[in-house]
PQR file of N, CA, C, O and H, with PARSE charges and radii, in Angstrom:
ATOM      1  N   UNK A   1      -4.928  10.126 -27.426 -0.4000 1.5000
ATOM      2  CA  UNK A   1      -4.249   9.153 -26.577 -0.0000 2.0000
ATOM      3  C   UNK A   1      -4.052   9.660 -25.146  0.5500 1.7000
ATOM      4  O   UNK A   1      -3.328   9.035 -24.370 -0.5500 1.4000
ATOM      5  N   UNK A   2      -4.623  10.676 -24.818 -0.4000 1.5000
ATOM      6  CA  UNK A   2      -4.303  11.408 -23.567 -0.0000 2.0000
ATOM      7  C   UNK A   2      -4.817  10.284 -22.532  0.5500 1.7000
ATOM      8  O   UNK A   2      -4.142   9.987 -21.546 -0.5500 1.4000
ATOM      9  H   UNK A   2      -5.211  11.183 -25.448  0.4000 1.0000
ATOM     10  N   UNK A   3      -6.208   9.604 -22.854 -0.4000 1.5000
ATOM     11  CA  UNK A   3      -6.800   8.999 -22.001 -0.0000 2.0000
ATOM     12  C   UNK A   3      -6.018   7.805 -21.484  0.5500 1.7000
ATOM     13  O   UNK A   3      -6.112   7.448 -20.310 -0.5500 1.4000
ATOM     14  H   UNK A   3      -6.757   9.845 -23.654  0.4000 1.0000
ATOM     15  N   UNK A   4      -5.212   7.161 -22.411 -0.4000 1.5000
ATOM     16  CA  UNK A   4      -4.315   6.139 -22.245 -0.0000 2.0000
ATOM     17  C   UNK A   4      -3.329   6.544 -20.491  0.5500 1.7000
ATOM     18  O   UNK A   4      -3.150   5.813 -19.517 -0.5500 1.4000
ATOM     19  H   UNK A   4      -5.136   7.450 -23.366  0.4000 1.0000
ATOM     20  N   UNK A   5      -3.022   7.557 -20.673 -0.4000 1.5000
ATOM     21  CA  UNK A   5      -2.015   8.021 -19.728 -0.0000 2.0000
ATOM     22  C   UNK A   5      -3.042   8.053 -18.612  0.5500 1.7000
ATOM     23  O   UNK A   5      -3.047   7.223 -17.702 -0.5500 1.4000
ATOM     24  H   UNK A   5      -3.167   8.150 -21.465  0.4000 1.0000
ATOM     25  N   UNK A   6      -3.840   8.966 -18.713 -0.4000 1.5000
ATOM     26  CA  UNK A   6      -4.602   8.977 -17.610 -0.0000 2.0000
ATOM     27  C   UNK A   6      -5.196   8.089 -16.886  0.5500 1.7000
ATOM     28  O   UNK A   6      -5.412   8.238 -15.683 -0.5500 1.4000
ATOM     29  H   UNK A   6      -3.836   9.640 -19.452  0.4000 1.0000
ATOM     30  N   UNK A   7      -5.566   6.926 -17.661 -0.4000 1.5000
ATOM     31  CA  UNK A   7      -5.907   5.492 -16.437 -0.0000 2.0000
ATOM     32  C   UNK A   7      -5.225   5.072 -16.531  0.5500 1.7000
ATOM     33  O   UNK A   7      -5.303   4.127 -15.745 -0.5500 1.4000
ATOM     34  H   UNK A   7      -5.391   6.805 -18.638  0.4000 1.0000
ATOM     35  N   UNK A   8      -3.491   4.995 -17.543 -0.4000 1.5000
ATOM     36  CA  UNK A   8      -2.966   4.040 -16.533 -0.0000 2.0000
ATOM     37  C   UNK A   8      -2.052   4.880 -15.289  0.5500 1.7000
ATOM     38  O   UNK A   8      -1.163   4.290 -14.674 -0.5500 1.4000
ATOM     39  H   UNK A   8      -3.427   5.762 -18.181  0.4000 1.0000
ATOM     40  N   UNK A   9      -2.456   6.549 -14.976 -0.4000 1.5000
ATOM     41  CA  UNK A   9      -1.789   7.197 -14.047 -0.0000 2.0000
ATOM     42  C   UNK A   9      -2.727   6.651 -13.286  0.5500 1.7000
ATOM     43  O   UNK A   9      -2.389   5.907 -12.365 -0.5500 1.4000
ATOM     44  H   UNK A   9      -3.179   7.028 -15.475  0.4000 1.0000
ATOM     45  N   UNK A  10      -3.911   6.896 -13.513 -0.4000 1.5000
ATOM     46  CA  UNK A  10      -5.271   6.172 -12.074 -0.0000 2.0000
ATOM     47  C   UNK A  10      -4.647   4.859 -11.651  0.5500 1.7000
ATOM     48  O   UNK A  10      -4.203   4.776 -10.505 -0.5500 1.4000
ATOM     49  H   UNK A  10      -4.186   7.500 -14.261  0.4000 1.0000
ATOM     50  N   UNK A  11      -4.584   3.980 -12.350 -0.4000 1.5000
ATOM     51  CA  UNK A  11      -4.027   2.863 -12.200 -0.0000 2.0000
ATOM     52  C   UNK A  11      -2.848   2.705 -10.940  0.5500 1.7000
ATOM     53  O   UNK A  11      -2.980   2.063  -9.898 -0.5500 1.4000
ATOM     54  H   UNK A  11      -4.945   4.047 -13.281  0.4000 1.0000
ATOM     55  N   UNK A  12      -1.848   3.379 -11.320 -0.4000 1.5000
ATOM     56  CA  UNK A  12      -0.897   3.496 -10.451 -0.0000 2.0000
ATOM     57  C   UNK A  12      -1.097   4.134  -9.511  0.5500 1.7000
ATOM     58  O   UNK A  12      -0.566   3.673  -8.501 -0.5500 1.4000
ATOM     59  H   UNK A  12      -1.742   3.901 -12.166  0.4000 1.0000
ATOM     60  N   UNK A  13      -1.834   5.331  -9.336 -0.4000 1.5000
ATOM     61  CA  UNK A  13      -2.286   5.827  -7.727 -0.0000 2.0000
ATOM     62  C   UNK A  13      -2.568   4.629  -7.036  0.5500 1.7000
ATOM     63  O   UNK A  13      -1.898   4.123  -6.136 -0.5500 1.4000
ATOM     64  H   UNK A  13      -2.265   5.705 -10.157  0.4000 1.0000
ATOM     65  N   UNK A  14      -3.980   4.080  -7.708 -0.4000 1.5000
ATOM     66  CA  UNK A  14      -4.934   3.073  -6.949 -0.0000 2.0000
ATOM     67  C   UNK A  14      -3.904   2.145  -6.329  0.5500 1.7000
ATOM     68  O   UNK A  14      -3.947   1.917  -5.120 -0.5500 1.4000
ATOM     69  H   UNK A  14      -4.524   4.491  -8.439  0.4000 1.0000
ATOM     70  N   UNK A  15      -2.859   1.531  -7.214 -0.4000 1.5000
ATOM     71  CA  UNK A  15      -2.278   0.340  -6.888 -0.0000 2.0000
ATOM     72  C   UNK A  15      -0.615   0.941  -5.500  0.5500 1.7000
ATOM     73  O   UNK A  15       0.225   0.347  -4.824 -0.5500 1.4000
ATOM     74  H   UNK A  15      -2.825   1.716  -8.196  0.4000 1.0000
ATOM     75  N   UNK A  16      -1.053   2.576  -5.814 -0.4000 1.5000
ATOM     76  CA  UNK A  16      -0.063   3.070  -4.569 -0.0000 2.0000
ATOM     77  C   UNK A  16      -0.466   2.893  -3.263  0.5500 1.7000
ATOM     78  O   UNK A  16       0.192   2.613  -2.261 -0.5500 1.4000
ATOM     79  H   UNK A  16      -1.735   3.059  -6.364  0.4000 1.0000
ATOM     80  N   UNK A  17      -1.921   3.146  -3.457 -0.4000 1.5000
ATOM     81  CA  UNK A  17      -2.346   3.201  -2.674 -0.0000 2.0000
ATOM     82  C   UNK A  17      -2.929   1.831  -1.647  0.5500 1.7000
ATOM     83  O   UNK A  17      -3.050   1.765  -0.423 -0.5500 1.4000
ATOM     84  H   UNK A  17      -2.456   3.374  -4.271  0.4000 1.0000
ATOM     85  N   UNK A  18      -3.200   0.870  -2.674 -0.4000 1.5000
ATOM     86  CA  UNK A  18      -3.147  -0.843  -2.180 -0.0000 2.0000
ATOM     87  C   UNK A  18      -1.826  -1.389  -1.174  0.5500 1.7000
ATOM     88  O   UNK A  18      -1.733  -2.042  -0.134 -0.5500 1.4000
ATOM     89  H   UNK A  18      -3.101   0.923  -3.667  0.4000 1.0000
ATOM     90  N   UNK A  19      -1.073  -0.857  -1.933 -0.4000 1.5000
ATOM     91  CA  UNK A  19       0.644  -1.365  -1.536 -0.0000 2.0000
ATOM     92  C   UNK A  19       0.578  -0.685  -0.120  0.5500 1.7000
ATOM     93  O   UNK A  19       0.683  -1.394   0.881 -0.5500 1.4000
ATOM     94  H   UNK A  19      -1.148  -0.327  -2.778  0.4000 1.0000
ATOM     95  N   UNK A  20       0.415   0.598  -0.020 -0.4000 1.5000
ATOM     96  CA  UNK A  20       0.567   1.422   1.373 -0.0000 2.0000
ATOM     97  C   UNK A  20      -0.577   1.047   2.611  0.5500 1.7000
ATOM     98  O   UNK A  20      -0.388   1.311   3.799 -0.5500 1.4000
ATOM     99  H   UNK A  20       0.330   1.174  -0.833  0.4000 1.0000
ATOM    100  N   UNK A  21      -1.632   0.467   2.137 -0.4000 1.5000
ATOM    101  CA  UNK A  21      -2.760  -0.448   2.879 -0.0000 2.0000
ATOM    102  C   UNK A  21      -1.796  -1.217   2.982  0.5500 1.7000
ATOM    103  O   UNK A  21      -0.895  -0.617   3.569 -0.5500 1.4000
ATOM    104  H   UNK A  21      -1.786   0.253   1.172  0.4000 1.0000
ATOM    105  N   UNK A  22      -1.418  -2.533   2.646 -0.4000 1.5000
ATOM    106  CA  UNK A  22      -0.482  -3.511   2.528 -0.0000 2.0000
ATOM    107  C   UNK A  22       0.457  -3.411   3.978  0.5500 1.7000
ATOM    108  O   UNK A  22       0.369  -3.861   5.120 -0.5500 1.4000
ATOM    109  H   UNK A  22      -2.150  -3.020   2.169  0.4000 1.0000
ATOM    110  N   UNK A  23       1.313  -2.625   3.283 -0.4000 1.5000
ATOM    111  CA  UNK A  23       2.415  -2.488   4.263 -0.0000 2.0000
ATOM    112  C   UNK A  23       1.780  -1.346   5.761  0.5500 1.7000
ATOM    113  O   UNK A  23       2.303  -1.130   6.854 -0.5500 1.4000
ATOM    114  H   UNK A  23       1.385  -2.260   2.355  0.4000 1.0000
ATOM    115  N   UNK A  24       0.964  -1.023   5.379 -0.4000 1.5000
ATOM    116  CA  UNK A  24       1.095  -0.376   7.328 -0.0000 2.0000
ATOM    117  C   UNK A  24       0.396  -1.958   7.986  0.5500 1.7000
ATOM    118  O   UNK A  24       0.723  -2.417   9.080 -0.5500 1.4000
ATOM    119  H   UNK A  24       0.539  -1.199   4.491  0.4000 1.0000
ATOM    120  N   UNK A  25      -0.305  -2.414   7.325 -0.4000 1.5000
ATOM    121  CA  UNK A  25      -0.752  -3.830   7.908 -0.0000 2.0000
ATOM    122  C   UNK A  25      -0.133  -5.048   8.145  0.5500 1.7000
ATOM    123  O   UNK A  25      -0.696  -6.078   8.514 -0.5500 1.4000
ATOM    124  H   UNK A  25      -0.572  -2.041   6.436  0.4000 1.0000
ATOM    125  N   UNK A  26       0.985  -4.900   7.931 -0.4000 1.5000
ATOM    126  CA  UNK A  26       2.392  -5.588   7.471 -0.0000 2.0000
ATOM    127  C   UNK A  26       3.039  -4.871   8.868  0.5500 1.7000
ATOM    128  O   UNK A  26       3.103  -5.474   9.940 -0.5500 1.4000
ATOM    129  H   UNK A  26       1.443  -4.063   7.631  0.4000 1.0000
ATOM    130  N   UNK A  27       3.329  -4.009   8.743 -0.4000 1.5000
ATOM    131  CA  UNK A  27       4.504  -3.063   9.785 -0.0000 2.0000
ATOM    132  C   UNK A  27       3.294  -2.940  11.321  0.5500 1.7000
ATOM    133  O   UNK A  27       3.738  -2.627  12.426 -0.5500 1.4000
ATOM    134  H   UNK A  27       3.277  -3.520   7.873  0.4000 1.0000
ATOM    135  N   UNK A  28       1.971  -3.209  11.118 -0.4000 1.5000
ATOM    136  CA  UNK A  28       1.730  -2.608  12.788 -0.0000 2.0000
ATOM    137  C   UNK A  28       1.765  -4.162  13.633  0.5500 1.7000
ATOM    138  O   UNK A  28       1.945  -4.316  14.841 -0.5500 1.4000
ATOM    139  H   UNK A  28       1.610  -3.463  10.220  0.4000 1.0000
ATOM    140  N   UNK A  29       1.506  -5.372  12.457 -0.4000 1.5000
ATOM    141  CA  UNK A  29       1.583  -6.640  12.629 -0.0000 2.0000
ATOM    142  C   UNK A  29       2.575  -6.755  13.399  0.5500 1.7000
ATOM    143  O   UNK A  29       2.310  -7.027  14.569 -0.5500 1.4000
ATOM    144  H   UNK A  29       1.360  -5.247  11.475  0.4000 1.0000
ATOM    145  N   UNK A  30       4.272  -6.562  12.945 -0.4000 1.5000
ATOM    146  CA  UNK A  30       5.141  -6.329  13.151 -0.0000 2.0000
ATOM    147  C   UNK A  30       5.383  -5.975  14.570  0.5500 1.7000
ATOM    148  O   UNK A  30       5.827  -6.617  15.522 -0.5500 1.4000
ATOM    149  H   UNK A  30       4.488  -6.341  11.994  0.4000 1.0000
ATOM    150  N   UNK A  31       4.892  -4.575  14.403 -0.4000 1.5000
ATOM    151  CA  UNK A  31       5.295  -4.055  16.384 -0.0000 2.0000
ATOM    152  C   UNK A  31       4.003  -4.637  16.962  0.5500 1.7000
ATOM    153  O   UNK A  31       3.661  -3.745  17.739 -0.5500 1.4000
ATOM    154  H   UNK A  31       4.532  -4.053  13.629  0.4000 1.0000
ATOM    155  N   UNK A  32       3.082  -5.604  17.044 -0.4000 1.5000
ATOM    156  CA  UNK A  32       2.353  -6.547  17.800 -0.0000 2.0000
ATOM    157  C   UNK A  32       3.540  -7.889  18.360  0.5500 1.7000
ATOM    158  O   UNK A  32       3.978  -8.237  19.457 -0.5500 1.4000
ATOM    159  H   UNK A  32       3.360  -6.328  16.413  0.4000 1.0000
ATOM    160  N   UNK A  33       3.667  -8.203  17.390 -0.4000 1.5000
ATOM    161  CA  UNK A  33       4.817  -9.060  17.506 -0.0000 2.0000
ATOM    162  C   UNK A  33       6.102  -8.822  18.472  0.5500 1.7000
ATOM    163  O   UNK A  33       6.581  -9.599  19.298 -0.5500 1.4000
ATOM    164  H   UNK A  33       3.312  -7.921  16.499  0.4000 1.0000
ATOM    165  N   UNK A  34       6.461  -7.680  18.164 -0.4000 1.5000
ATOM    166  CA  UNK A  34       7.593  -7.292  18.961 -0.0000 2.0000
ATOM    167  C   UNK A  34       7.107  -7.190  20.383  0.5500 1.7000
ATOM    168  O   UNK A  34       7.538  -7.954  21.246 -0.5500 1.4000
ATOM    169  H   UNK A  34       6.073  -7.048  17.493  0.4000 1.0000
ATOM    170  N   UNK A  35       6.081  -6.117  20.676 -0.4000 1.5000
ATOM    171  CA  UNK A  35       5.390  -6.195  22.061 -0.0000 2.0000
ATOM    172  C   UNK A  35       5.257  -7.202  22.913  0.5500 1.7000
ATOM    173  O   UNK A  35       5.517  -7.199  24.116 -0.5500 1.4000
ATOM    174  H   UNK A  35       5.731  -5.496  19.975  0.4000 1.0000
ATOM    175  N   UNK A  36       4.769  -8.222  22.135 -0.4000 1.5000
ATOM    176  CA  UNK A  36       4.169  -9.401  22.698 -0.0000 2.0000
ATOM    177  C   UNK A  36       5.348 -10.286  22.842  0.5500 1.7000
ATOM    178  O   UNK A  36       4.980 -11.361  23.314 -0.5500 1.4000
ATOM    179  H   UNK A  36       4.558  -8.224  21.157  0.4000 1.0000
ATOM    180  N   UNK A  37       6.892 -10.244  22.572 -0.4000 1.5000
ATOM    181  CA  UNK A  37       7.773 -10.816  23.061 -0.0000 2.0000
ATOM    182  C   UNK A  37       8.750 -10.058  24.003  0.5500 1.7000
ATOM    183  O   UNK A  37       9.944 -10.312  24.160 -0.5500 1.4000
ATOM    184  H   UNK A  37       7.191  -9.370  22.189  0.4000 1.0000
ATOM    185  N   UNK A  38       8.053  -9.126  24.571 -0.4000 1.5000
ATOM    186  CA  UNK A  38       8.729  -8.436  25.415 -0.0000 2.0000
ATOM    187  C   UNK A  38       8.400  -8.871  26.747  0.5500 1.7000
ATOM    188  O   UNK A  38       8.936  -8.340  27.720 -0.5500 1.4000
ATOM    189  H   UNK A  38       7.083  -8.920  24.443  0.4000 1.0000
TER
END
């Protein structure tokens, strides 16, 4: 059953790593926004 753990640890990197794509694209959006109402 080791393998069980191990993709669903892959799993959760991958999907750490989606989320953190996500949000810097989210947050630089953000300070565009802010800039551009300055």
């Amino acid at each position: 059953m080791w393998y069980f753990t191990w993709i669903l640890g892959l799993l959760l990197a991958c999907a750490f790593g989606v989320i953190n794509a996500l949000w810097l694209e989210h947050t630089e959006n953000m300070d565009r926004k802010i800039d551009e109402n300055k």
